[in-house]
N, C-alpha and C positions, 0 to 999 in steps of 0.2 A: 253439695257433694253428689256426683253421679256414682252409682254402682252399675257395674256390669255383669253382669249374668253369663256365665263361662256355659254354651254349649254341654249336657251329659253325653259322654260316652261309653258304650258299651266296650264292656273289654273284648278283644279278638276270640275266637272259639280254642282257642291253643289255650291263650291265658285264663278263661276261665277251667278251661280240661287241667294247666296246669296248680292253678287254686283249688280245685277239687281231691289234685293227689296231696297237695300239702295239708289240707285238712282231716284228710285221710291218716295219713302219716300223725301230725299231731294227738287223730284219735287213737292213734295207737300207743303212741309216746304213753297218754292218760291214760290207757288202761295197762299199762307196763308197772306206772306209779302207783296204783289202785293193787296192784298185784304183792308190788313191793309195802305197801302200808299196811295189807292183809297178814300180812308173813312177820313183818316187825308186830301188830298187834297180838299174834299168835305164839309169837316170840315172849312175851311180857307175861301172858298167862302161868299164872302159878310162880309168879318171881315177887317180889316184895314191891310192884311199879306198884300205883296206885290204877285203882280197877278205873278210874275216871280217864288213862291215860291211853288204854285198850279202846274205849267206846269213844274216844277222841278221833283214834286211829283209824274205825272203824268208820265213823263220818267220813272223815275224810274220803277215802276209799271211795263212799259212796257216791260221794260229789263227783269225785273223778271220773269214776263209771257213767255219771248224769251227762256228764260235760262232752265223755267223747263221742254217748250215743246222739248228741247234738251236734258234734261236729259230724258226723256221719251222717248224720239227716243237713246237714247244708251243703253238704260235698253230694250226695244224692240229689239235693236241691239244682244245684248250679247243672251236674251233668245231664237235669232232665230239661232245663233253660236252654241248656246247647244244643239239648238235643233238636227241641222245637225252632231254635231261632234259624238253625239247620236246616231246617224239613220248611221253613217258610221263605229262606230264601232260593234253596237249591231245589224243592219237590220232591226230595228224596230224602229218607231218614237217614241223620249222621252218622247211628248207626252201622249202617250197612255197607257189609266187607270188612268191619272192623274186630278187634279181640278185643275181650275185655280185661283192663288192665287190672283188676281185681275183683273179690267176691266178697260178701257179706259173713263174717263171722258163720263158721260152722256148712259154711257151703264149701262144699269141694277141698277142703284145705284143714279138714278135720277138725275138733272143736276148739273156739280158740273164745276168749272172752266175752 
């Protein structure tokens, strides 16, 4: 049996600019959930739930908070990969002349998760 070795490709600088905002977005999704589990645990307080159901809820939460600040660190990953793989083909940083399509929690957009 021969096997062939498919050539790696790098994705285009769009597509990974555009994997960065979906991952962005997803971390936001998770801290939306992390917000809402907070609120239903705090909800349960002083009700007849079982206190095991509160600290369940509260896990969770935390997970989710863990999970988007990793999506955020890989959508930071990929835009700083574009950046460079930009700056090695063209000489100039990708960068420059551009806006930034968003900010880091609590930058400029007042405090958010």
């Amino acid at each position: 049996m021969v096997t062939e070795l498919l050539p790696r490709t790098m994705p285009s600088p769009v597509g990974l600019l555009d994997r960065a905002i979906a991952l962005r977005a997803d971390a936001d999704l998770l801290d939306g959930y992390a917000r809402r589990l907070l609120a239903t645990a705090e909800a349960l307080t002083g009700t007849a739930a079982p206190e095991r159901s509160r600290v369940d809820l509260e896990r969770q939460a935390a997970a989710c908070r863990a999970s988007a600040r990793r999506l955020r660190a890989a959508a930071r990953a990929l835009l700083a990969h574009r950046r460079a793989t930009a700056t090695a083909r063209s000489g100039t940083p990708a960068r420059a002349g551009r806006t930034v399509l968003w900010t880091e929690p609590g930058e400029g957009r007042g405090t958010r998760g």
